[in-house]
C-alpha positions in Angstrom: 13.2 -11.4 -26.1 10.8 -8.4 -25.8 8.0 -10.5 -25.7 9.8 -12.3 -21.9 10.5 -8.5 -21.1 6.9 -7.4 -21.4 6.0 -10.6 -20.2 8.5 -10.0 -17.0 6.9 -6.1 -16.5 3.6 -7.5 -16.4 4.2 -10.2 -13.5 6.0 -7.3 -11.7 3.2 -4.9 -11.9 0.5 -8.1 -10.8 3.0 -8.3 -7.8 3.2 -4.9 -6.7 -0.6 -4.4 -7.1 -1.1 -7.3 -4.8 1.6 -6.5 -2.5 0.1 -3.3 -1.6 -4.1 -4.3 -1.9 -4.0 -8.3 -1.2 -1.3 -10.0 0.6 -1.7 -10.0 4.1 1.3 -8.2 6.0 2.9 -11.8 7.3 3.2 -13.1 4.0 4.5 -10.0 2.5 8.6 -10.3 3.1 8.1 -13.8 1.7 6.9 -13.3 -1.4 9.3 -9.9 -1.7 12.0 -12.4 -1.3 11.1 -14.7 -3.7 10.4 -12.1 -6.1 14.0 -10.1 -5.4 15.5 -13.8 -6.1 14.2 -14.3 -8.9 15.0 -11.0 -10.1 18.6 -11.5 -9.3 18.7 -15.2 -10.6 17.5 -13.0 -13.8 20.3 -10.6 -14.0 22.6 -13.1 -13.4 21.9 -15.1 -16.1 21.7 -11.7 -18.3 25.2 -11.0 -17.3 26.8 -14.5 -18.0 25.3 -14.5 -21.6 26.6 -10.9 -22.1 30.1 -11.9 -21.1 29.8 -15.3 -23.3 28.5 -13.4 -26.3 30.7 -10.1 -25.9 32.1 -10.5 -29.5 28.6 -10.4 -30.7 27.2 -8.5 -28.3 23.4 -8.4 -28.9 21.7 -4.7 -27.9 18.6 -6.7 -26.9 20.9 -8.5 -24.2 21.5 -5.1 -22.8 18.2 -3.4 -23.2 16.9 -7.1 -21.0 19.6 -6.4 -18.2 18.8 -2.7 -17.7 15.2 -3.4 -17.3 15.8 -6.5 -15.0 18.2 -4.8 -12.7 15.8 -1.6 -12.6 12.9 -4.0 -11.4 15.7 -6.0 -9.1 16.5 -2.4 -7.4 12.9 -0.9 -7.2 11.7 -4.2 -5.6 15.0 -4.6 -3.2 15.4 -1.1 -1.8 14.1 -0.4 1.5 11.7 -3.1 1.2 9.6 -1.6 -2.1 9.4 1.4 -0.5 8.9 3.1 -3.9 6.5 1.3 -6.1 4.3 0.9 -2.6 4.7 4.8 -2.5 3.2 5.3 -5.8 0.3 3.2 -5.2 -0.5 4.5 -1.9 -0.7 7.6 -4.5 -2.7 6.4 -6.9 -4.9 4.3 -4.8 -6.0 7.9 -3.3 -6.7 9.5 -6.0 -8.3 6.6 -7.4 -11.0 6.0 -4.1 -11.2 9.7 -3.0 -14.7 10.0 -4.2 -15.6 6.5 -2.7 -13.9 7.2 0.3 -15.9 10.3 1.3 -19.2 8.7 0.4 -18.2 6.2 3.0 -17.8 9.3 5.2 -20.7 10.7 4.4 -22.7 7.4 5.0 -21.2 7.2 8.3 -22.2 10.7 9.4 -25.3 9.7 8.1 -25.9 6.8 10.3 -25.8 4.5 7.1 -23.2 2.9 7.8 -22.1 1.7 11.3 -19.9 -1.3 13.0 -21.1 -4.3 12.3 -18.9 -7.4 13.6 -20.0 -9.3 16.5 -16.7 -8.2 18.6 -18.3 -4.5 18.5 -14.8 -3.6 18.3 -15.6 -0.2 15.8 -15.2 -2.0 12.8 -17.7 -2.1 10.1 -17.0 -4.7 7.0 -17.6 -3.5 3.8 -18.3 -5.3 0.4 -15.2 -6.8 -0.7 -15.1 -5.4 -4.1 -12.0 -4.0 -5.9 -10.9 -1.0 -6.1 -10.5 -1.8 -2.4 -11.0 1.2 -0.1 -9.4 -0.1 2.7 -6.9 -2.7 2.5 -6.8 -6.3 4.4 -10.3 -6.9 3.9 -11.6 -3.7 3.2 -12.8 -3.3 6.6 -13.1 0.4 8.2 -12.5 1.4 11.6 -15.4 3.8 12.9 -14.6 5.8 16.2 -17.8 8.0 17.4 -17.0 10.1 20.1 -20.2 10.0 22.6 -20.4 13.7 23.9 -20.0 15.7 20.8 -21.0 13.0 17.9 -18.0 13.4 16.3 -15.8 10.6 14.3 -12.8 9.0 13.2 -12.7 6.7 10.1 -9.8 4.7 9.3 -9.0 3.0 6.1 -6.0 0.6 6.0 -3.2 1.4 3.7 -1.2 -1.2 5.6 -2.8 -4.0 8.1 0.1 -5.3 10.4 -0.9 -7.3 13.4 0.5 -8.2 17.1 3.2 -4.8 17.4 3.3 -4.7 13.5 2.5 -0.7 12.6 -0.8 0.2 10.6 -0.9 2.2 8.2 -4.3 4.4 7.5 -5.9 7.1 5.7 -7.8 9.1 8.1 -11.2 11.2 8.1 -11.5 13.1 11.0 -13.7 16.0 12.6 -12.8 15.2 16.5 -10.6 18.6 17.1 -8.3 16.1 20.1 -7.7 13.2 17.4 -7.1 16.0 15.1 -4.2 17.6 17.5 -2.9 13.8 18.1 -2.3 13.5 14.6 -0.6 16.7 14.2 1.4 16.4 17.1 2.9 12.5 14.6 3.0 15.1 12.1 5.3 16.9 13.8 7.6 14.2 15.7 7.7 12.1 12.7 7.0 13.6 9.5 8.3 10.8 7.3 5.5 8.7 8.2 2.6 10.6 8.4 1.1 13.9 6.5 -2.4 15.3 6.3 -3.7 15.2 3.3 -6.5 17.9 2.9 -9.2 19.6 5.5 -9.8 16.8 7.9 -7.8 13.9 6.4 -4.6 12.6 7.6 -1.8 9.8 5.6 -1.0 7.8 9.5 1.6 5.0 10.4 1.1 4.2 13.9 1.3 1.1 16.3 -1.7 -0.6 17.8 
């Protein structure tokens, strides 16, 4: 039993890194359902063998439940909002240093867009850890008069009226304000994060 526990723990944690660096944002509330299914096909089987073997009442039985129904509710409530949470976390600390290189590089002229729709975004190695999620494409915006940028990295990728999620380097003082001004109207969803860098969920 401990060994289908661990073994349980360990799909869960391969579908939460996923969820948040790999699967694209339509497929996402189809494998969260299959997974919260499963979950709850789990716990119900747990309970029925708890009620069939409640004269011998096995601890393991109970230990297997608690740990099922704790993945069933972090994976069900408000839509994984707190495992995603965590790794936004983590994935920050984890690329901070590789994410202001990229900065740097851009300042530099090193890096620049680089798809043939000339659309400001410039495709990066696909190589994990991921720096910007959904392909690990950046955003770069260059403002003309006074040189300075915006850099977007994807947390979250949606598409058509789908919100994107980003972590954002910026020097431009008026994307600066803009991003306050979200800070201020709806600080749920967006934060700055240090001198110049923003945490963003806005629509296209």
């Amino acid at each position: 039993m401990v060994t289908k526990l661990v073994i349980l723990t360990i799909i869960w944690l391969i579908y939460i890194i996923s969820d948040y660096y790999l699967l694209p944002y339509f497929f996402q509330p189809i494998v969260w359902l299959v997974v919260c299914l499963m979950l709850f096909s789990l716990s119900i089987r747990q309970i029925i063998k708890i009620v069939k073997e409640r004269k011998k009442l096995n601890q393991n039985r109970i230990v297997s439940l608690s740990i099922t129904l704790i993945l069933l509710l972090l994976t069900f409530y408000n839509f994984n909002k707190f495992p995603s949470a965590v790794m936004e976390k983590i994935d920050w600390a984890i690329s901070y240093d590789k994410r202001k290189q990229i900065v740097n590089e851009v300042q530099e002229g090193k890096l620049t867009p680089n798809t043939e729709m000339k659309n400001g975004i410039c495709e990066l190695p696909f190589k994990f850890p991921l720096v910007s999620n959904g392909g690990n494409d950046i955003w770069i915006t260059t403002n003309k008069n006074n040189g300075t940028r915006t850099i977007k990295f994807w947390i979250s990728r949606g598409f058509f009226e789908s919100p994107q999620t980003y972590f954002i380097y910026t020097d431009a003082l008026e994307s600066q304000q803009y991003y306050q001004d979200l800070i201020k109207n709806y600080p749920e969803h967006n934060w700055k994060l240090e001198e110049n860098w923003f945490r963003i969920t806005e629509r296209l």
